[in-house]
ROMI-667105 format. One record per residue (C-alpha): residue number from 1; y, x, z. Coordinates in steps of 0.5 Angstrom, whole numbers, plus 500, padded with zeros to 3 digits. Layout:
{NUM; {Y; X; Z}} ...
END
This chain:
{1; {489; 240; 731}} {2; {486; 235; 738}} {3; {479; 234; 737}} {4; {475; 228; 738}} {5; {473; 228; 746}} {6; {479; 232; 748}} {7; {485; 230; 753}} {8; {491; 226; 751}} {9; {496; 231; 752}} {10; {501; 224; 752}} {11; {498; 221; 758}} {12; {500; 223; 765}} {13; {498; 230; 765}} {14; {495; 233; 760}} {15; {491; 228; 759}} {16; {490; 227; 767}} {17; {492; 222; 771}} {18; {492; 221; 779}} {19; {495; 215; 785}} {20; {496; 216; 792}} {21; {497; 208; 794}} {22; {496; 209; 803}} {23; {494; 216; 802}} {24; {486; 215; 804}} {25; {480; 214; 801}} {26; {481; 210; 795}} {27; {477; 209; 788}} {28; {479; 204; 781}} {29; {474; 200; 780}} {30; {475; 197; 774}} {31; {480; 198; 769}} {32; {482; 193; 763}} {33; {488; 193; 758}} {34; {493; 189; 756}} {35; {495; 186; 748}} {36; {501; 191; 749}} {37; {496; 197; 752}} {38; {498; 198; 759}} {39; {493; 198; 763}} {40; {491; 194; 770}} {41; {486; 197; 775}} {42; {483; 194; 781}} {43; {480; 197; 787}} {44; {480; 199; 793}} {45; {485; 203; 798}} {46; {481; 204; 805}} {47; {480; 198; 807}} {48; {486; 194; 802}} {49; {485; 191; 796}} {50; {489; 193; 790}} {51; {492; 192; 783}} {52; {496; 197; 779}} {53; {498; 197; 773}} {54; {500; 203; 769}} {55; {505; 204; 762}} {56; {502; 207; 756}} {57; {504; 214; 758}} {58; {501; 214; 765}} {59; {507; 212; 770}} {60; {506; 206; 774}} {61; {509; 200; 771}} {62; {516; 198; 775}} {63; {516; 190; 773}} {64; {508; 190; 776}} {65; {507; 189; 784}} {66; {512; 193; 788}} {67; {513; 199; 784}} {68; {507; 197; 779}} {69; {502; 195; 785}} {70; {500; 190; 789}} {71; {496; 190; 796}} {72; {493; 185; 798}} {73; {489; 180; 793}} {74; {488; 173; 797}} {75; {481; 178; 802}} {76; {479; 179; 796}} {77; {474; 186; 796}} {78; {475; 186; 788}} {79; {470; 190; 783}} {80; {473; 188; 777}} {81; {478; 185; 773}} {82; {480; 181; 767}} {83; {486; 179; 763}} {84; {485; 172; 759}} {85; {490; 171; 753}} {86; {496; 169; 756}} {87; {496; 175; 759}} {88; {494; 173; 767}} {89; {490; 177; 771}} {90; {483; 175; 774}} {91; {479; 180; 779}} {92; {473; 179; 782}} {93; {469; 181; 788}} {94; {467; 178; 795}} {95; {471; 173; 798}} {96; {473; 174; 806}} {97; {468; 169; 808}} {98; {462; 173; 803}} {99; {462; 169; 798}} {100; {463; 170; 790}} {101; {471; 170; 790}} {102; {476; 170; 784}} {103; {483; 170; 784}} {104; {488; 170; 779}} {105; {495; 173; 778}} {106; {502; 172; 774}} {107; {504; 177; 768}} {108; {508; 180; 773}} {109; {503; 181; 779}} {110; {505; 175; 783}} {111; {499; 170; 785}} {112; {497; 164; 781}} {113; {498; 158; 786}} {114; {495; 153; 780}} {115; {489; 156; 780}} {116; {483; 154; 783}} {117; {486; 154; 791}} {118; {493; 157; 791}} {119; {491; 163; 787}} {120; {484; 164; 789}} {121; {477; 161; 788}} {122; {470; 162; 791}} {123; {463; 158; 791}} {124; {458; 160; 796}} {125; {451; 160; 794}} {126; {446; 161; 800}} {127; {450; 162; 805}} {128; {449; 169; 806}} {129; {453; 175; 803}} {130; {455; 174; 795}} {131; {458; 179; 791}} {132; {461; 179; 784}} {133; {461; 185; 780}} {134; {464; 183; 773}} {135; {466; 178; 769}} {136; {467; 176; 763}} {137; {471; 170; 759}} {138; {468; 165; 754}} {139; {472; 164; 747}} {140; {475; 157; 751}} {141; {477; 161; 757}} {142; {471; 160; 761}} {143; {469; 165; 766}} {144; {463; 167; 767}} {145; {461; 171; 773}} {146; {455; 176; 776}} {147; {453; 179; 781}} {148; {449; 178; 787}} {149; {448; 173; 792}} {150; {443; 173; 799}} {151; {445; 181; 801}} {152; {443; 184; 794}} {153; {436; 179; 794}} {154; {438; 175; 787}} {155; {442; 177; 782}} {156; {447; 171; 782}} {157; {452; 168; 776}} {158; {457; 162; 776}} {159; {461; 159; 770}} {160; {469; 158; 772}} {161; {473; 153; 769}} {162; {479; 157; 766}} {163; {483; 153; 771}} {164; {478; 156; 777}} {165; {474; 150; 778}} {166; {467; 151; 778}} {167; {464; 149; 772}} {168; {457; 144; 773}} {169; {456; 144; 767}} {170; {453; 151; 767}} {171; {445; 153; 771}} {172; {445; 149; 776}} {173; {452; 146; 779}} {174; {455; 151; 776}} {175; {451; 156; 779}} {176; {444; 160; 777}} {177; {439; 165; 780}} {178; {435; 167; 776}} {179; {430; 171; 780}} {180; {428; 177; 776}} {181; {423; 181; 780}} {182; {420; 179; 787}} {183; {425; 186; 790}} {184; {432; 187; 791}} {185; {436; 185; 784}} {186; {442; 185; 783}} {187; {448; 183; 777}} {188; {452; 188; 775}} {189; {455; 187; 768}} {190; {455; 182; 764}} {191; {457; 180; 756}} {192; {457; 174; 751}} {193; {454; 174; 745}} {194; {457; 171; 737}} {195; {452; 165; 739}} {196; {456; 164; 746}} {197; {449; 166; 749}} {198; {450; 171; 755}} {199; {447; 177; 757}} {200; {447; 180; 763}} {201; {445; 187; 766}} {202; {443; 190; 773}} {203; {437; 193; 777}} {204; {431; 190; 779}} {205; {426; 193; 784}} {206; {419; 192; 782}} {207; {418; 190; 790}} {208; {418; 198; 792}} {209; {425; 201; 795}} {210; {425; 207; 791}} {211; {422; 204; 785}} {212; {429; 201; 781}} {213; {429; 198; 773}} {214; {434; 196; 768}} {215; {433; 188; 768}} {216; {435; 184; 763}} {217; {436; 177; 763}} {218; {439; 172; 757}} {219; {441; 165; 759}} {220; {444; 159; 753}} {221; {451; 157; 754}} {222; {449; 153; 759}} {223; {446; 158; 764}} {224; {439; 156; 763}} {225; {434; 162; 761}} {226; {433; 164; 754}} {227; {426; 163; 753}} {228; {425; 166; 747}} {229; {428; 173; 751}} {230; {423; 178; 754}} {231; {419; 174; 758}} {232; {422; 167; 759}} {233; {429; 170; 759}} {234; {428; 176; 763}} {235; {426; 184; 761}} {236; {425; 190; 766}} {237; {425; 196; 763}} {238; {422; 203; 767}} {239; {424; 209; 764}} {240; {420; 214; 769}} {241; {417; 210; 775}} {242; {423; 212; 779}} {243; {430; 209; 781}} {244; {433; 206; 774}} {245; {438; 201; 774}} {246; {444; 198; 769}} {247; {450; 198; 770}} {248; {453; 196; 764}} {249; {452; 191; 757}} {250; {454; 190; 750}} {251; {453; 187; 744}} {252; {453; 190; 737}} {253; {455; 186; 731}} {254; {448; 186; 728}} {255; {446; 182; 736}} {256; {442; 187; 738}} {257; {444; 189; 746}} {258; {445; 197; 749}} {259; {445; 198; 757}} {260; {447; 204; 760}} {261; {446; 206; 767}} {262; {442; 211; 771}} {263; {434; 213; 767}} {264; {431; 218; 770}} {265; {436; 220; 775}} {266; {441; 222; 768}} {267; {445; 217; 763}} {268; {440; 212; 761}} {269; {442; 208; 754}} {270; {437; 203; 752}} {271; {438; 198; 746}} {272; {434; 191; 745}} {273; {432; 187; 739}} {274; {435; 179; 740}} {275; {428; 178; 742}} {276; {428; 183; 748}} {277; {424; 187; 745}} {278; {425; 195; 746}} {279; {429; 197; 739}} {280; {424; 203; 736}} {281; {429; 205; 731}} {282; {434; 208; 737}} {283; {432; 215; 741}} {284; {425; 214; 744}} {285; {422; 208; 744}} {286; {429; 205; 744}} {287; {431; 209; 750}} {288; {436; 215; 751}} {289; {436; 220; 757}} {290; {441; 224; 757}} {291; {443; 230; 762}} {292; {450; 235; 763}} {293; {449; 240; 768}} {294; {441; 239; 770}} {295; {443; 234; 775}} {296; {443; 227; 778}} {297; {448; 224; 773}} {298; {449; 216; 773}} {299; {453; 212; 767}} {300; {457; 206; 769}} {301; {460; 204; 763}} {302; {459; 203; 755}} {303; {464; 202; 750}} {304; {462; 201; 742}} {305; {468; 204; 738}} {306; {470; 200; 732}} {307; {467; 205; 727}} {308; {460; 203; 731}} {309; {459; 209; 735}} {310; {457; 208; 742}} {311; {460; 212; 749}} {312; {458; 212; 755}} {313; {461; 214; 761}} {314; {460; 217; 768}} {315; {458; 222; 774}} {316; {455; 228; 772}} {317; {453; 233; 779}} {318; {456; 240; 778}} {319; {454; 243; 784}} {320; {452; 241; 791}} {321; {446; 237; 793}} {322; {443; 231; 787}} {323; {447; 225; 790}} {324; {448; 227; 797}} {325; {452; 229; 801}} {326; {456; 236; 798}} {327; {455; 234; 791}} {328; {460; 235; 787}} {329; {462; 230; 782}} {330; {465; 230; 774}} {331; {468; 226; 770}} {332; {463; 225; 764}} {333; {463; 221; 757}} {334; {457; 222; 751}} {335; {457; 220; 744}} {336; {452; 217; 740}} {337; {450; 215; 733}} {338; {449; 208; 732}} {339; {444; 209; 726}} {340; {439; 212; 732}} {341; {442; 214; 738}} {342; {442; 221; 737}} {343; {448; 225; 740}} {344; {455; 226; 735}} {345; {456; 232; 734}} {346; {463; 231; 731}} {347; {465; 229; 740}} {348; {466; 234; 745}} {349; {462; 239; 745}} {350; {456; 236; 741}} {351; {456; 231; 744}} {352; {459; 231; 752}} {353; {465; 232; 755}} {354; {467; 233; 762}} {355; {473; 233; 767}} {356; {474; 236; 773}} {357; {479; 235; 778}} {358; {478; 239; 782}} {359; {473; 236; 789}} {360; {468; 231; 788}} {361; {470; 226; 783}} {362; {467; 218; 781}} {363; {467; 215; 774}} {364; {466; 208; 775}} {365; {470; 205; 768}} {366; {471; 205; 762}} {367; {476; 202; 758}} {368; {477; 202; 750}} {369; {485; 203; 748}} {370; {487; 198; 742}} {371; {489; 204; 739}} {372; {482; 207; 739}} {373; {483; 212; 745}} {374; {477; 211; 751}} {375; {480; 211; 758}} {376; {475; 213; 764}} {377; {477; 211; 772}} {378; {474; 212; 778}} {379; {477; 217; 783}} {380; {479; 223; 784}} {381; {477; 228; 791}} {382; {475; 221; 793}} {383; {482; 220; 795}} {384; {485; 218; 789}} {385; {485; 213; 784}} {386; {484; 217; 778}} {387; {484; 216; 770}} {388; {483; 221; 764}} {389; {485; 219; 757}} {390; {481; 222; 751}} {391; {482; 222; 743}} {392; {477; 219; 739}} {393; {478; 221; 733}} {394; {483; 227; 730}} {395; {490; 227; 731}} {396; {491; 226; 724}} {397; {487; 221; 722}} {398; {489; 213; 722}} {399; {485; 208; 726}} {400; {484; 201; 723}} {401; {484; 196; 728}} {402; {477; 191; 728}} {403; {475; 185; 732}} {404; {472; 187; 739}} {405; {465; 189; 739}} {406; {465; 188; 732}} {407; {467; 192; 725}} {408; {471; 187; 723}} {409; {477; 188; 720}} {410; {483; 185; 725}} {411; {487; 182; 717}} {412; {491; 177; 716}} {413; {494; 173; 710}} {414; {501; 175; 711}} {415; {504; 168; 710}} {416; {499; 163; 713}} {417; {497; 168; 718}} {418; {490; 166; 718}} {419; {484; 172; 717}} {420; {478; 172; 713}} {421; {475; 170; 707}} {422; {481; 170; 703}} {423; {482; 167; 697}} {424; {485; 173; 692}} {425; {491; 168; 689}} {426; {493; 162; 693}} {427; {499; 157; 692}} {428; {501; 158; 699}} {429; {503; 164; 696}} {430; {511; 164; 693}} {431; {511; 169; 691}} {432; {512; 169; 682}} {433; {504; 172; 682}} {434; {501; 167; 687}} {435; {497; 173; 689}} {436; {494; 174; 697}} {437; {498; 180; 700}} {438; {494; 182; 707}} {439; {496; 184; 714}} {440; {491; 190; 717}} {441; {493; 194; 722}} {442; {492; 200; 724}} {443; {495; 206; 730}} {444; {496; 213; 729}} {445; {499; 212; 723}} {446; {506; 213; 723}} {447; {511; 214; 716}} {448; {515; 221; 717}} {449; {522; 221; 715}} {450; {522; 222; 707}} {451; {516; 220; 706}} {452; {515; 212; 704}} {453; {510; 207; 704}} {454; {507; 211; 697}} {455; {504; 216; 702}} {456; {499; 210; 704}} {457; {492; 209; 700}} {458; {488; 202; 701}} {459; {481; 203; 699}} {460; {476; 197; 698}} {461; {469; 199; 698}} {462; {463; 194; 694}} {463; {456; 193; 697}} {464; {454; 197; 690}} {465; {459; 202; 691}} {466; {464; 201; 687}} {467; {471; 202; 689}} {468; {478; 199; 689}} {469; {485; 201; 690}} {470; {489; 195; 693}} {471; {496; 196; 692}} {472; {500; 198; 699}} {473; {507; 194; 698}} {474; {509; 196; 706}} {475; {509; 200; 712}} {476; {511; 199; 719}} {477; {511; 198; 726}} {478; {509; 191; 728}} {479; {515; 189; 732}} {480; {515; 189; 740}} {481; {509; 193; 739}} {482; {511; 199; 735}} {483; {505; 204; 737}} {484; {501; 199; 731}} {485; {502; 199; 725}} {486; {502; 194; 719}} {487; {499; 196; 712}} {488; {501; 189; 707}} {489; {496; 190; 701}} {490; {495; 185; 695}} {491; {488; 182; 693}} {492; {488; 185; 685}} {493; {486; 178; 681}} {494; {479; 183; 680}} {495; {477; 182; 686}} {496; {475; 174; 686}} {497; {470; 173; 689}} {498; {468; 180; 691}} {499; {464; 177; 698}} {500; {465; 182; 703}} {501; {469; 189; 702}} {502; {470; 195; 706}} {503; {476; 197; 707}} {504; {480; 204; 709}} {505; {487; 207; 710}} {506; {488; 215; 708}} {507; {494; 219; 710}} {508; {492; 225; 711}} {509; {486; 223; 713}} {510; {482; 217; 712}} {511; {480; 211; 718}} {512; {474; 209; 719}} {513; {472; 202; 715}} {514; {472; 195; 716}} {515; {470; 189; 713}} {516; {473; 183; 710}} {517; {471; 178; 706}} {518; {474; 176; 699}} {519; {472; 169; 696}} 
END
């Protein structure tokens, strides 16, 4: 039986996949999934700009591009990518002229002449070079956009409007510089908190060269600094007087922050109160180093899965100078708990895993399969695109889907087709009983033949404890996309005004939980 962190045989080979696009040197900036799990990535092949999209199994995707890819995005040097919800993609990087630049693309890879200027939209913020390094969609379809502004000196945002056109509304005209050290900054990842607030994560020195920190900065859903964060909205955060820097963000459902990039000169992992304040509960005074080989390892990604766990993904130094010239470069990826940063054993070994493939390889992505598979991308040798899928849990075991970031179950009324709270009876209901039936959704769950939806079990844990089986009454793939699964329950009439359960789905084994809320 496959264990968690070990290579999906189902994709690519055994688990591996690499592209030559122009045979040269080439890298996957950042990868971002669709609704029905295929994959689009955006980098760079020497001096062209490209987006690729890939099948579930690994292959190029034929209807995307010129046989799944496209060359050329408006002069775009992209470094990340976003998909909004009816399905258009929108990379980011630095325009032809310097500035922060986005251009959006049709579900089959054709540009989007209705957004912003034929397909394409920039703001320029001092007249000298700027860069976006990530992007992040608002839940009205804003985009918000970070990265740097006057060759690297400020860490630099702006808020789009969904159609391209610059929102004013945010910072000043649309744009903000925080100013967050009186050294080099720069933005290179950024999140949206439950409350709409943004927080964006990059590196700041301290007026030394060789000294970098993590920096932190919080910002209203106005683009004006939050200043009940950190300091006036801003934290540093030093981790050996040396070169730190974040690379990456995200949100725990509780509101607390994780930050990952490189700390002491290894995987730096950093979790934050809502005030800003370092969280002393996780690892050593809320921070966590992490080494694979004794070498120079860099983290660039971070993902929660929906059981609460924290990956995170990067570079370890195998062999060869420390980041120098004859290093050689493994895919890494480490696990922890969320209760206190520690390792989980339970993935890879104790913890970590690594792959090679062979020569000097960079990991730059990390993506979070709806299926719960991690996929992490960067390049392989340096010369091609590279992605590696790994296994989360045993193969055995059904994943229960929850909201991004969240562990909230993803569960639907399956009449109305509205989520939580639900009410356990409801006129709404037709059936004879008026009793509420729920959708929850779940992969890695597939009925044999011979077997029927009775080899299925739904528990609902109470805060106290107390549990309760809810009666399964189908079982089937969610039709146009057959690798998920639904699992119809009803609401027993005991349950009323339960407050929030967590629930979770056995056969075989039993999944991870989600909470949903019973009125």
């Amino acid at each position: 039986m496959a264990a968690a962190g070990d290579l999906d045989p189902s994709f690519g080979s055994g688990g591996l996949v690499t592209t030559d696009l122009l045979n040269t040197l080439e890298v996957i900036r950042k990868v971002a999934v669709q609704t029905d799990g295929k994959l689009v990535a955006v980098g760079n092949s020497g001096s062209n700009d490209v987006l690729v999209r890939y099948k579930l199994n690994g292959s190029l995707d034929p209807t995307f591009g010129s046989g799944g890819k496209v060359i050329g995005l408006r002069g775009v040097r992209p470094a990340t990518v976003v998909i909004q919800p009816n399905g258009k993609i929108i990379a980011g990087g630095a325009a032809a002229g310097g500035d922060f630049g986005l251009v959006r693309f049709n579900k089959d890879g054709s540009i989007d002449a209705s957004f912003g200027n034929a397909g394409l939209a920039t703001t320029d913020f001092f007249g000298t070079p700027d860069q976006v390094w990530d992007l992040v969609l608002q839940p009205d379809g804003k985009i918000v956009a970070v990265g740097d502004a006057d060759s690297a000196n400020w860490l630099a945002l702006a808020r789009f409007n969904s159609d391209g056109n610059l929102d004013t509304s945010f910072g000043d005209s649309g744009r903000l510089t925080p100013g967050v050290a009186p050294g080099i900054e720069q933005g290179l990842a950024i999140a949206i908190q439950p409350d709409l607030s943004i927080v964006a994560a990059g590196q700041a020195y301290n007026g030394a060269v060789t000294r970098g920190d993590f920096a932190i900065v919080r910002l209203d859903r106005n683009g004006q600094l939050d200043e009940s964060f950190g300091n006036d909205g801003r934290v540093l955060t030093d981790f050996d007087n040396s070169y730190d820097g974040a690379n990456a963000i995200t949100v725990q459902p509780d509101g607390k922050i994780l930050a990952a990039g490189m700390g002491a000169d290894k995987f730096g992992l950093a979790r934050y109160n809502a005030d800003g304040s370092l969280d002393n509960t996780f690892g050593n005074g809320g921070k966590v180093v992490t080494t694979f080989f004794g070498r120079t390892d860099t983290a660039t990604a971070l993902a929660l899965q929906p059981d609460g766990k924290i990956v995170v993904s990067g570079s370890a130094t195998f062999s060869g100078g420390d980041g120098t010239s004859g290093a050689i470069r493994r895919f890494a990826l480490a696990r922890y708990n969320v209760v206190d940063g520690s390792l989980d054993a339970s993935f890879g070994d104790q913890g970590k895993v690594t792959t090679d493939f062979s020569g000097d390889s960079m990991a730059t992505c990390l993506t979070l399969q709806p299926d719960g598979k991690l996929v992490v991308s960067g390049s392989a040798n340096l010369v091609d695109f590279a992605l590696a899928r790994y296994l989360t849990t045993p193969t055995n075991s059904p994943v229960l889907q929850t909201e991004a970031n969240s562990t909230q179950a993803v569960a639907l009324d399956s009449v109305t087709f509205v989520r939580d709270p639900f009410s356990v009876t409801t006129e709404q209901n037709f059936s004879a009983d008026h009793q509420t039936r729920i959708i929850l959704l779940a992969t890695n769950l597939t009925i044999s033949s011979g077997e029927n939806f009775s080899s299925v079990s739904v528990k609902a844990e109470a805060a106290g404890g107390a549990i309760q089986t809810l009666p399964v009454e189908y079982v089937g793939p969610v039709p146009g996309s057959e690798w998920l699964t639904q699992v119809v329950v009803r609401l027993p009439a005991q349950l009323a005004n339960a407050g929030t359960m967590q629930v979770s789905i056995t056969h075989g084994n039993t999944s991870n939980q989600g909470s949903i809320v019973i009125k």
